[in-house]
N, C-alpha and C positions, 0 to 999 in steps of 0.2 A: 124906524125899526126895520130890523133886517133880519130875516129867517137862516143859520147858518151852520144848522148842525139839526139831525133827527135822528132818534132811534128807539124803538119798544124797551130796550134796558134802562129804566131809570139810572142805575151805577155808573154806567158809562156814560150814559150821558154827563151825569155830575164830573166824571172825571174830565170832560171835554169843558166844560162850565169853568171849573180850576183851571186849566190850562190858559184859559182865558184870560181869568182874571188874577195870575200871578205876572201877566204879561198890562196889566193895567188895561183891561176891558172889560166895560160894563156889560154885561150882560144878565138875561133871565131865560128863567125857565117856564114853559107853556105846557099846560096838561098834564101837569103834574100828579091831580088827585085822580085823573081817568087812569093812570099808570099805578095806582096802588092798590087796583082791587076796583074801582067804579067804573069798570067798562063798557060803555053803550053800545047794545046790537053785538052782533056772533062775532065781530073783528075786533082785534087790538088798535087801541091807538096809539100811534109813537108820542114819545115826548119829544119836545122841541126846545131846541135853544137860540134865542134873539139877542140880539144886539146893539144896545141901546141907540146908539149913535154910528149910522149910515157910515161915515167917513170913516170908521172901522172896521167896518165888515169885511174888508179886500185885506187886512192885516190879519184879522180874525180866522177866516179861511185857509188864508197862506201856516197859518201854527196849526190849525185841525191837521192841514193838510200831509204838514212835517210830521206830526206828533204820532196821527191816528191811519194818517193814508198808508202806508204801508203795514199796517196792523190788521191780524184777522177784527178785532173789534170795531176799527175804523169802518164806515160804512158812507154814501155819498151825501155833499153838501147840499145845502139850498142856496137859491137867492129871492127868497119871498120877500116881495117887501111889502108893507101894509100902513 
């Protein structure tokens, strides 16, 4: 699993999630319910989008990359891996 997309907007996130997996990438979503109202302590948490399968994640990033990197929405990648 590969960390390769974060941001406090659930929506955009989900649009980055699509992006994904119209490109046939599995991916999910992390922190989902902290994002709808369950926020622990005075900070927001982002939500997070992983990857199911490592040997995607360098495909995965390069479509963020396209799609969202030159966009005000777009915001920068991870590469957490757990």
């Amino acid at each position: 699993m590969l960390k390769v997309y974060s941001h406090e907007n659930l929506t955009i996130l989900y649009l980055a999630k699509n992006l994904l997996e119209l490109n046939n990438i599995v991916c999910f979503v992390k922190n989902e319910h902290y994002a709808s109202g369950g926020h622990v302590g005075l900070s927001t948490i982002p939500v997070e989008l992983w990857v199911a399968d490592a040997d995607d994640a360098s495909k995965a990033l390069t479509i963020l990359e396209q799609e969202l990197g030159n966009s005000q929405i777009g915001r920068a990648s991870c590469r957490e891996r757990v």
